[in-house]
C-alpha positions in Angstrom: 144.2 66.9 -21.6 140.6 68.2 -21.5 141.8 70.0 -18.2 145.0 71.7 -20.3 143.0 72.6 -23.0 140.5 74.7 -20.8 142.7 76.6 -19.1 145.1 77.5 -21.9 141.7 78.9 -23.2 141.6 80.7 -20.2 145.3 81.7 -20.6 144.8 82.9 -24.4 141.3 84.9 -23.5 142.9 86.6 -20.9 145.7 88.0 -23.1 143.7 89.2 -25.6 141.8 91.3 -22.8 145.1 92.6 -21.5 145.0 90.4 -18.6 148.7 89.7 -18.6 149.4 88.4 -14.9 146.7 86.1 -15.5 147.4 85.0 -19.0 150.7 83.9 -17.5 149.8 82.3 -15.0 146.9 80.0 -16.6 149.9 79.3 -19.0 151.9 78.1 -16.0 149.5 76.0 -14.9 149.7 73.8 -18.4 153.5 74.2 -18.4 153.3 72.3 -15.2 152.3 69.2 -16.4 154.8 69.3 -19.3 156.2 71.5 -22.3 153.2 72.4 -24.7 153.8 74.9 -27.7 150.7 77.4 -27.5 151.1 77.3 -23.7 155.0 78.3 -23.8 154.1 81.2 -26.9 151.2 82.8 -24.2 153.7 82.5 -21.3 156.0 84.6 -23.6 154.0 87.5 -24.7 152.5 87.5 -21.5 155.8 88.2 -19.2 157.0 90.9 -22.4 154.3 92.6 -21.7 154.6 92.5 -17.8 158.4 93.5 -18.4 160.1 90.5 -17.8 162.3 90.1 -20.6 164.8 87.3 -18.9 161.2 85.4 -18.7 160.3 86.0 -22.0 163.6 85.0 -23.1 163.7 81.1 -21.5 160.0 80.8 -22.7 160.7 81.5 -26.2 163.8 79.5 -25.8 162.4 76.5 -24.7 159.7 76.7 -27.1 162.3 77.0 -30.1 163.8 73.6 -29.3 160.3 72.1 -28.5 159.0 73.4 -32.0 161.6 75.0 -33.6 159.3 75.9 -37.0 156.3 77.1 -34.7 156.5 80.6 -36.7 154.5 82.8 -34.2 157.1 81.7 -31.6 159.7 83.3 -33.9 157.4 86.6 -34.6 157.2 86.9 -30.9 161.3 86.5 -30.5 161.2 89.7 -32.8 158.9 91.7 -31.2 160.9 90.9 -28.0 164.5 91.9 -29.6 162.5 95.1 -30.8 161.3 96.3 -27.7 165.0 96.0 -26.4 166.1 98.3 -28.9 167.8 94.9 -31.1 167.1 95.6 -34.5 169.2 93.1 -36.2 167.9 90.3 -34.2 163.9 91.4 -34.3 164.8 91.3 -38.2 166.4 87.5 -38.4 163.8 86.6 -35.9 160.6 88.3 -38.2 162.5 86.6 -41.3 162.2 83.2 -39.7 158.4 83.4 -38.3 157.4 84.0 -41.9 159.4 81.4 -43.6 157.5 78.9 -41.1 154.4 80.7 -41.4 153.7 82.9 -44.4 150.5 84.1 -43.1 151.5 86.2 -40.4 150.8 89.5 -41.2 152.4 91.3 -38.4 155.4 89.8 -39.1 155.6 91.1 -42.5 154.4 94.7 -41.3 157.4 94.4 -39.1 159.8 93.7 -41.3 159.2 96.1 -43.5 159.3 98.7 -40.8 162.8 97.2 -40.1 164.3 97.4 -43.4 163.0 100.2 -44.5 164.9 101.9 -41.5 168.3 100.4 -42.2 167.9 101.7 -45.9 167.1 98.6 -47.8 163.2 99.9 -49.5 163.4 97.2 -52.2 163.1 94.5 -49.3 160.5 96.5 -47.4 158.2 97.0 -50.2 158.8 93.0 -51.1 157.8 92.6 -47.4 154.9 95.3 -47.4 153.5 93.8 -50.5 153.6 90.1 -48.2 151.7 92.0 -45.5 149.0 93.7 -48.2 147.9 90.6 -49.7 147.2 88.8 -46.8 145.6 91.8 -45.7 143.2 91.3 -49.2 142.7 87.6 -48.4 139.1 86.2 -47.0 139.9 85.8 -43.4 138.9 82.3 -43.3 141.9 81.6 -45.6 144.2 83.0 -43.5 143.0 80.8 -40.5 143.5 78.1 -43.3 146.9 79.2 -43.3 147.5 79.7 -39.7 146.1 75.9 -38.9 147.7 75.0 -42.1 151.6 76.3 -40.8 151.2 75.3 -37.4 150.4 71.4 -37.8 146.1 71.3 -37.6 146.0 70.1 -40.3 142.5 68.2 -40.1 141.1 71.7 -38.9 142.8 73.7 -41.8 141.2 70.8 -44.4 137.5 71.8 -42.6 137.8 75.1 -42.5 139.0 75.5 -46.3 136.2 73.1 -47.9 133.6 75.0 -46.4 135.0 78.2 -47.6 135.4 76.6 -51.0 131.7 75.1 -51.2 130.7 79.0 -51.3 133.4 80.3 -53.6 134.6 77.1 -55.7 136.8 78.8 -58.7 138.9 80.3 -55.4 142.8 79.5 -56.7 144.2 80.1 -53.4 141.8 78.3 -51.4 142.3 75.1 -54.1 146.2 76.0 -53.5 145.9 75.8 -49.9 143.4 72.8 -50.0 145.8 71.2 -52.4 149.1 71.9 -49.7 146.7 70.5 -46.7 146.1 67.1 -48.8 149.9 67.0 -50.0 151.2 67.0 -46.1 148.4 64.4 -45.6 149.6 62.4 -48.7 146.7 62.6 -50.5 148.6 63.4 -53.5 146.4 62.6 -56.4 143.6 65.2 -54.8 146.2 67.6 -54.5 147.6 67.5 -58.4 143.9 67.7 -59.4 143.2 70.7 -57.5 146.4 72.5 -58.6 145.5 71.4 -62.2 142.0 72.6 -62.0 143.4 76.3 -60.1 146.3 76.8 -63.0 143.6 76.5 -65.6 141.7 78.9 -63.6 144.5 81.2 -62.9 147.7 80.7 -65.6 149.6 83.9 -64.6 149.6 82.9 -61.2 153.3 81.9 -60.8 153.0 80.3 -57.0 150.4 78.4 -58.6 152.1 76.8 -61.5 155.3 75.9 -58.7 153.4 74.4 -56.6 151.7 72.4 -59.4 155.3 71.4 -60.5 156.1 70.0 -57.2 152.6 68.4 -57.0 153.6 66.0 -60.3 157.5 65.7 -59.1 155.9 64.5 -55.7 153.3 61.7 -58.0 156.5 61.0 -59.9 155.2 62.3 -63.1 158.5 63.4 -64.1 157.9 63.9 -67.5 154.5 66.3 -67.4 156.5 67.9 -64.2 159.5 69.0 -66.7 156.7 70.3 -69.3 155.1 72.3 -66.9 158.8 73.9 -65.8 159.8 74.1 -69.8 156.5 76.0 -70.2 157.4 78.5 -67.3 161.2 78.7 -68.0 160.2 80.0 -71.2 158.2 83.1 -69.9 161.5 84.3 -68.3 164.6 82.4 -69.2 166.9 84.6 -67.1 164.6 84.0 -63.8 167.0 82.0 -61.3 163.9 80.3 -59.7 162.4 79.4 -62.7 166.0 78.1 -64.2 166.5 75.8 -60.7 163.2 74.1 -60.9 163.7 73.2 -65.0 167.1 72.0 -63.7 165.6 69.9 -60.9 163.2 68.5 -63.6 165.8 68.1 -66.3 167.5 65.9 -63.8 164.7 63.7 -62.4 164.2 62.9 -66.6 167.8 62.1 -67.2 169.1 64.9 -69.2 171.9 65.8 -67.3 173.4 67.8 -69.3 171.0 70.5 -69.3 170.7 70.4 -65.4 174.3 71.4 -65.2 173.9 73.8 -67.4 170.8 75.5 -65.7 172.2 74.8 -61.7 175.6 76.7 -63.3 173.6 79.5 -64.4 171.7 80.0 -61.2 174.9 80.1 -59.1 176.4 82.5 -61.5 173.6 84.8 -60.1 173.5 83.5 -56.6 176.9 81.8 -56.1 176.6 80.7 -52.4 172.9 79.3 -52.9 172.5 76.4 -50.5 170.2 74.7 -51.7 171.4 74.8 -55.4 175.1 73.6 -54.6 173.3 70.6 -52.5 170.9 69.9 -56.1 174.0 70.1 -57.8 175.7 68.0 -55.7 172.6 65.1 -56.2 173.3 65.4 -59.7 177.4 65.1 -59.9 177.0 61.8 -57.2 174.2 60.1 -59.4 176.4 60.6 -62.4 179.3 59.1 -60.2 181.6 62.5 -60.3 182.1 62.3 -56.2 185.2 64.6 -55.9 182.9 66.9 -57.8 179.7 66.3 -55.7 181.4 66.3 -52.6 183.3 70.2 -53.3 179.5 70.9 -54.1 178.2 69.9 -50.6 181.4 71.2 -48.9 180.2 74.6 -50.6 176.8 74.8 -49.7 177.9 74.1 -45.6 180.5 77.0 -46.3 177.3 79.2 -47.4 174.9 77.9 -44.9 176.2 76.0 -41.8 172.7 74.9 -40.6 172.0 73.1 -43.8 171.5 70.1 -42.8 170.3 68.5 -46.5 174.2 68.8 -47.7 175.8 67.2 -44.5 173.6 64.0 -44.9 174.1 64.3 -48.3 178.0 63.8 -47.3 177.0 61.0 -45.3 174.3 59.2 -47.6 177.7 58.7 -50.2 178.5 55.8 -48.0 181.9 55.8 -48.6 182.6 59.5 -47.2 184.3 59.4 -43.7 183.9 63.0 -41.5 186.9 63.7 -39.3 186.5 65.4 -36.1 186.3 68.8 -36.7 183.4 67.7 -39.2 181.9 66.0 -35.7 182.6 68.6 -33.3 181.1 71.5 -35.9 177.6 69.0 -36.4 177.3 69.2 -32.7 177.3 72.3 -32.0 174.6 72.7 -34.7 172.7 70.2 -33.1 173.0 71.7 -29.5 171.5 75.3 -31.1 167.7 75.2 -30.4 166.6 77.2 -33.1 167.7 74.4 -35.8 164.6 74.0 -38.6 163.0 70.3 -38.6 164.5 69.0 -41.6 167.8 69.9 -41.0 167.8 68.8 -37.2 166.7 65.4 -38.6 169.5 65.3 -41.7 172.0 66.4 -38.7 171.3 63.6 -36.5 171.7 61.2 -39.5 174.6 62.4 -40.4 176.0 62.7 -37.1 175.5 59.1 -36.5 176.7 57.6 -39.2 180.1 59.8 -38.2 179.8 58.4 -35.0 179.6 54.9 -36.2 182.4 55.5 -38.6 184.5 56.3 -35.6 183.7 53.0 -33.8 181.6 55.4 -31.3 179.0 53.1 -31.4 176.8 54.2 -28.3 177.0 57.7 -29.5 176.3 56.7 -32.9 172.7 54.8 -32.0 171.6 57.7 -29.8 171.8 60.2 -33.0 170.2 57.2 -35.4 167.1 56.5 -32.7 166.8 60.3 -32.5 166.7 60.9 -36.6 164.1 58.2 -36.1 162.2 59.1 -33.6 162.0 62.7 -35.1 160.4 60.9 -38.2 158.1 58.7 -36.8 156.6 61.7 -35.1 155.7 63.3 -38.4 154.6 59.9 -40.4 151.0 58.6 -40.0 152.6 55.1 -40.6 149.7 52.3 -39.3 151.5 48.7 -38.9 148.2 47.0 -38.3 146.8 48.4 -41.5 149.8 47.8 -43.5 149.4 44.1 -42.5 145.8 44.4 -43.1 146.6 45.8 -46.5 148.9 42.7 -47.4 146.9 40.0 -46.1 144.2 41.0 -48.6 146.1 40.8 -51.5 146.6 36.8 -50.3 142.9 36.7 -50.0 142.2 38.4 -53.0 145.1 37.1 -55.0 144.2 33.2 -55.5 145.3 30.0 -58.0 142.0 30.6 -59.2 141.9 34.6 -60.4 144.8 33.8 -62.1 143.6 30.8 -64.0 140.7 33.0 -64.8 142.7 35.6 -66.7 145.5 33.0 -68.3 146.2 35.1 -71.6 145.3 38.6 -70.1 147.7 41.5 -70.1 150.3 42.7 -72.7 152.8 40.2 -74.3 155.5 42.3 -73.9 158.8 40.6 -72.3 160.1 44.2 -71.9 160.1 44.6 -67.9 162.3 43.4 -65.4 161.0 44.2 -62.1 163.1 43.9 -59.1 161.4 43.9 -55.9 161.9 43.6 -51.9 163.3 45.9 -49.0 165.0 48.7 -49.2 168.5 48.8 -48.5 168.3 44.5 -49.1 171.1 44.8 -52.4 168.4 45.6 -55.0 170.7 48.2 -56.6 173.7 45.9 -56.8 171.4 43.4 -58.8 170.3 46.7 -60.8 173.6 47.4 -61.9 174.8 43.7 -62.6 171.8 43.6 -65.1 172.3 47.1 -66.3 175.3 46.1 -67.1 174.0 43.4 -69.8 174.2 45.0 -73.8 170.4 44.1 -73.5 169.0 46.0 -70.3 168.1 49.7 -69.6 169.0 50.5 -66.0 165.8 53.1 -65.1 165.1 53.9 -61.6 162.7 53.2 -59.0 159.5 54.1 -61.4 156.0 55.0 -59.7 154.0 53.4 -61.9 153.0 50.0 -61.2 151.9 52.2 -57.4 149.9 54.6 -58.9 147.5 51.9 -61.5 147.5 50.3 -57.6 146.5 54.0 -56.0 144.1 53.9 -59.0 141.9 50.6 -58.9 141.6 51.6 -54.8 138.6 54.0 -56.1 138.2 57.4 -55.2 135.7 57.2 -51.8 138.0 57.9 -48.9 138.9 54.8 -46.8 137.1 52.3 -48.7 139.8 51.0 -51.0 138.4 48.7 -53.8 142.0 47.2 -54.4 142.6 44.5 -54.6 139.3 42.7 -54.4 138.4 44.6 -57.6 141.0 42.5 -60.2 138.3 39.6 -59.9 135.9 42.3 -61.8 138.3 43.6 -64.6 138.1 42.3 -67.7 141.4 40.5 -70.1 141.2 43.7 -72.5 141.5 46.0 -69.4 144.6 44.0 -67.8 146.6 44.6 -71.1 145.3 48.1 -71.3 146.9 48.4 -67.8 150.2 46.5 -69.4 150.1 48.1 -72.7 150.3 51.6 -70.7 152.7 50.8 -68.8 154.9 50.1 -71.1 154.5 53.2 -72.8 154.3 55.6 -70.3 158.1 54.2 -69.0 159.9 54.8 -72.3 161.2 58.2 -71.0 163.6 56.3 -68.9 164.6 54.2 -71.4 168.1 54.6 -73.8 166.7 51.7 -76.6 167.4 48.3 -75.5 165.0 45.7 -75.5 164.6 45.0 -71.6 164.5 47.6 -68.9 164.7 47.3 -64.9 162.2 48.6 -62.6 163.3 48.8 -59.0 160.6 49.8 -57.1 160.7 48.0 -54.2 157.3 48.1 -53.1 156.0 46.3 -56.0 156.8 43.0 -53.9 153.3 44.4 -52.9 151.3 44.2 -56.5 153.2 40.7 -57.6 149.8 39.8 -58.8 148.7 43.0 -60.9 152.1 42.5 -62.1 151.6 39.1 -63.5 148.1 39.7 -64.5 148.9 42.9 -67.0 152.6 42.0 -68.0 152.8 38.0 -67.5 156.0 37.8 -69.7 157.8 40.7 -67.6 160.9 39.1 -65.2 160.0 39.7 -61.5 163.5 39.1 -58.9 163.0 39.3 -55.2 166.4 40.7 -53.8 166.2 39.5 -50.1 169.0 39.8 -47.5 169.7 38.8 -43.8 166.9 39.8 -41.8 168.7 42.1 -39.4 171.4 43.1 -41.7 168.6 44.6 -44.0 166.3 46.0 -41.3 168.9 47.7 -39.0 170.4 49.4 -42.9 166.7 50.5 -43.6 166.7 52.2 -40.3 169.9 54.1 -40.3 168.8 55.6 -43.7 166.8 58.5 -44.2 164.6 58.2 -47.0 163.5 61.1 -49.4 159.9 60.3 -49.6 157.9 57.2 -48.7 159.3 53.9 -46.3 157.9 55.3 -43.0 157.9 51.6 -42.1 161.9 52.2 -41.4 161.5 55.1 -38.7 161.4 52.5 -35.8 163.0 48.8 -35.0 159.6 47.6 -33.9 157.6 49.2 -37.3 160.4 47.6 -39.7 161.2 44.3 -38.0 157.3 43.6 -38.4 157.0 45.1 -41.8 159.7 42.6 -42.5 157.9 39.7 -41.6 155.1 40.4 -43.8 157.2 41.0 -46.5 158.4 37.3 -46.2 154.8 36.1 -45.4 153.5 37.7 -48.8 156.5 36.5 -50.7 155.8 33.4 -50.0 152.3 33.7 -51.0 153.2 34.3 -54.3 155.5 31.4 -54.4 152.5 29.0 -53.5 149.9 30.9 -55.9 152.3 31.6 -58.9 155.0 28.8 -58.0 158.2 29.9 -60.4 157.3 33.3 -61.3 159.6 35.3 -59.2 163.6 34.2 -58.8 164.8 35.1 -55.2 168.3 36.3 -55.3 169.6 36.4 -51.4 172.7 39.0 -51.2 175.0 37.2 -49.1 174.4 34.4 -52.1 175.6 37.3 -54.6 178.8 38.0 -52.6 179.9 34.8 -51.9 179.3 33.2 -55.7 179.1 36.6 -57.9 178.6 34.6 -61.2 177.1 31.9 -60.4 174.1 34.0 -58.6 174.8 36.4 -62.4 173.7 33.2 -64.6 170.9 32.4 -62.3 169.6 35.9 -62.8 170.5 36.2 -66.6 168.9 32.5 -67.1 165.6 33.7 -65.8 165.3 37.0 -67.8 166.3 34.8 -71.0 169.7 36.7 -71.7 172.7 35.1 -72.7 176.1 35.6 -69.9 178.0 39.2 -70.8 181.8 39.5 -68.7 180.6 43.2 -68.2 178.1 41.5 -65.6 180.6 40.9 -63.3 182.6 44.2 -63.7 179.5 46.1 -62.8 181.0 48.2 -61.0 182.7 49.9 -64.6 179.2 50.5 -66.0 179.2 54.1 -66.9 175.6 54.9 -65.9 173.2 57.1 -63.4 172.4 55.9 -59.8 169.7 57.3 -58.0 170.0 55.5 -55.0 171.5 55.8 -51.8 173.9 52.8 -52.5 175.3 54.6 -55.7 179.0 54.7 -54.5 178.5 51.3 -53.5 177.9 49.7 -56.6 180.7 51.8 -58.1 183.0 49.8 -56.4 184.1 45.8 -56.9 182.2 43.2 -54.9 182.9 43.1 -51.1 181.7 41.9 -48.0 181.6 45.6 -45.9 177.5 45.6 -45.1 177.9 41.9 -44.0 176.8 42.0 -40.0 176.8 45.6 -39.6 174.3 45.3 -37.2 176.6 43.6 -34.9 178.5 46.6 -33.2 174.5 47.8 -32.4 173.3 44.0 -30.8 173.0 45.6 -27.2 170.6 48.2 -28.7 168.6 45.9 -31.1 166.2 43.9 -28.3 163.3 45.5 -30.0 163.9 44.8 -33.4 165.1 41.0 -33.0 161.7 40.7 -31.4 160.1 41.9 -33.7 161.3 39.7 -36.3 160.3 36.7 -34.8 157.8 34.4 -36.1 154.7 34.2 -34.1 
């Protein structure tokens, strides 16, 4: 690697001094021992310049499928359709590179030259005015940006807290600082920076966006729809502005108003992708799917590569694709200038055709490369998510608890349902939500962040949960006491709500130490039934555990091992509800449940599947439907495939 590293040195010095043959062939030298991005870009722009265009052209091809968002790739596809007279394409190509990388001045310069040739000034001035302010930026901020957009991410953090050390009240370096800790998941850093730079700079409208997003991505829905309310109001009319209200109207439950605002964006921009696909989210969590589904159907009319709406088709569960849905996603998939995001929601959605079909080789193949694709971009550790849960048995002993008796807040409020994903928690969600007495909510963040909280704020010495054997009784129901207030935006006025956070199988103990009258159920299910469904789904955010049989078989195991740790330590606290129970004795498994949360038996418990009410889960159409056996053994038709996995699970 050391050796590769030197000589594409050699390669990129030698281009910038005009060296071309040489640049190329120092690039050839890395190329032989296998594909690499920066050495495939300087073998590029080294044979343009030589005149070998047919050269150029399978470098930069093979590059777009190796890194198909690698934006200087795409600004050197333009300036090779440019110097072959192809303006359209240089255009497309120059549109592209600064999508994936904003900061690429030449780029911008370029397309402004373009459009302002084929008549359309308004766009070359937007694009001129791109190129001008990057032009105005310190140049260590745009090497921020460059590192930033093309995945060094570590290097773009360095580079930007030096910079800011000298000039601290900088808003874009704080913006950029706050982006680099957002793609690194420090997310609590990054909505205190963006906090601190709106304050600095109000006006500043990418500022206050990316702020927005910062407390969507913390789960703070209800300061994220302020902030949007607050910038709606400065131009009601503004399409942007009216999508991201409606995106926050949404994630707070008001419905209504999200229609309202998506219909008002597509009255200005009817073929909008990615507002047909939001509009589409919304109609399937309110359970309109004829309605959701035209939505999707629209946005793939719009934008064929959008690979958000064609998982969103598959992630209904009950949708079947036929075949000319099949043959169209695979002919996406075989382009190799397909963006990340939408080559991952492809393969996801490809397989789960595939497996609808009965093609069930075909179908793994796409599901291991979603996966695979994933994994790459988590920074998921196995041995320190084990780490992390055998501390909370060390920490979390018979004798903390005893300690703290008649701490936390009396309220009975809470029902907490924890476990797996993808283990029947949102069936059990909508029995109870079903009851005259219980709010369904969602999965709500909070009971994570007072978690991310206690861990303290020096980087990688985490204080949690060691630290509950210092707090005080008045501070656990301060904890509880919040808690419960800071979740009564999701609630509709009964006297119990459902949390469904599945992760809080973590924080049993904080749980019963600030709320010790709350109802905690474990769902579980079959262990390769729940893994194999947690790994052919692609999440939205969080559970990098599922992106790989080995990761999720083992996580599974310590899920069970930590389970039964709160068993020994707080025997009776939590009512384990297996799902295969639930399907084979539906009422029985109903009293059990309604028994241990103190509620008297409703019918409407059983007809679940009638409760008018919004599902933000992937199993939404599921639970729409009566009770059945359809997710029983599903991993069956994949047993030749599943070696790893089974392994995995084994006790050791």
């Amino acid at each position: 690697m050391t050796d590769d590293n030197n000589t594409m040195t050699q390669a990129q010095n030698a281009l910038r001094e005009g060296r071309f043959a040489e640049g190329l062939a120092h690039a050839r030298a890395v190329l032989d021992t296998g594909e690499n991005a920066d050495a495939l870009y300087a073998a590029a722009v080294a044979a343009r310049y030589l005149g070998d265009y047919a050269s150029a052209e399978e470098y930069l091809a093979r590059l777009h499928t190796a890194s198909p968002e690698y934006g200087r790739g795409w600004q050197e596809q333009g300036h090779l359709a440019r110097a072959q007279g192809q303006a359209e394409r240089a255009r497309d190509a120059y549109t592209r590179a600064c999508r994936f990388n904003p900061f690429l001045d030449a780029a911008w310069r370029a397309q402004a030259e373009l459009l302002t040739a084929a008549g359309k000034p308004g766009e070359a001035a937007q694009a001129m005015a791109q190129a001008e302010r990057l032009r105005a930026l310190p140049r260590e901020l745009v090497a921020v940006g460059h590192h930033l957009h093309e995945g060094r991410l570590l290097r773009a953090e360095e580079i930007c807290r030096h910079y800011l050390r000298r000039h601290p009240r900088d808003v874009e370096a704080m913006r950029l600082l706050a982006e680099i800790g957002s793609r690194l998941g420090i997310v609590d850093d990054a909505e205190f920076l963006l906090e601190s730079a709106v304050a600095f700079a109000p006006d500043n409208v990418q500022l206050r966006l990316d702020y927005i997003a910062a407390l969507r991505k913390r789960q703070k829905f209800a300061r994220a729809r302020e902030e949007a309310e607050a910038l709606y109001r400065t131009d009601p009319d503004n399409p942007l502005f009216q999508s991201h209200l409606a995106i926050e109207a949404m994630q707070t439950g008001d419905y209504e108003q999200a229609f309202d605002l998506f219909d008002a964006v597509l009255a200005r921009l009817p073929n909008d992708p990615a507002t047909l696909t939001s509009r589409g989210h919304a109609l399937k969590t309110r359970g309109r799917q004829e309605d959701a589904v035209a939505s999707y159907r629209a946005a793939i009319a719009a934008a064929p590569a959008h690979g958000d709406a064609w998982y969103a088709l598959a992630n209904l569960k009950t949708w079947r694709f036929d075949d000319t849905d099949r043959a169209e996603m695979a002919a996406l998939l075989r382009r190799g200038d397909l963006a990340f995001m939408d080559r991952v929601h492809l393969e996801f959605a490809m397989a789960k055709a595939a497996e609808d079909a009965g093609d069930y080789d075909t179908a793994f193949a796409h599901y291991a490369a979603g996966n695979d694709l994933k994994r790459r971009q988590t920074r998921y550790d196995p041995d320190r998510m084990s780490e992390e849960l055998n501390r909370q048995k060390a920490a979390c002993t018979p004798e903390l608890f005893a300690a703290h008796e008649k701490s936390g807040d009396p309220a009975p409020d809470p029902i907490f349902i924890v476990g797996l994903p993808r283990a029947g928690s949102t069936l059990l969600e909508q029995i109870l939500a079903s009851h005259s007495m219980v709010d369904g909510t969602m999965e709500l963040p909070d009971i994570l962040a007072l978690a991310h909280r206690l861990r303290g704020r020096r980087a990688g010495q985490s204080r949690y949960p060691e630290i509950l054997h210092e707090l005080r009784d008045e501070q656990f129901a301060k904890f509880g006491h919040d808690y419960i207030e800071n979740t009564r935006i999701h609630r509709q006025g009964a006297p119990f709500f459902i949390d469904k956070m599945p992760n809080n199988f973590r924080h049993v103990g904080l749980i019963h130490l600030i709320l010790p009258n709350a109802k905690i159920i474990d769902a579980r299910r079959a262990p390769m039934d729940c893994c194999f469904s947690g790994f052919k789904q692609l999440f939205a955010e969080g559970q990098e555990f599922t992106y790989g049989l080995k990761e999720i078989g083992r996580y599974y195991r310590d899920y069970v091992d930590l389970m039964a740790h709160w068993d020994e330590v707080l025997p009776g606290r939590v009512l384990r509800v297996q799902h295969e129970d639930v399907l084979d004795d539906l009422e029985g498994q109903v009293r059990r449940m309604l028994d241990h949360c103190g509620l008297p038996f409703e019918e409407a418990c059983l007809d679940f599947h009638r409760t008018d009410r919004a599902v933000r889960t992937a199993s939404s159409e599921q639970v729409r439907r009566p009770i059945n056996r359809s997710g029983v053994d599903a991993w069956k038709p994949f047993e030749p495939w599943l070696g790893e996995l089974r392994a995995a699970l084994t006790p050791r």
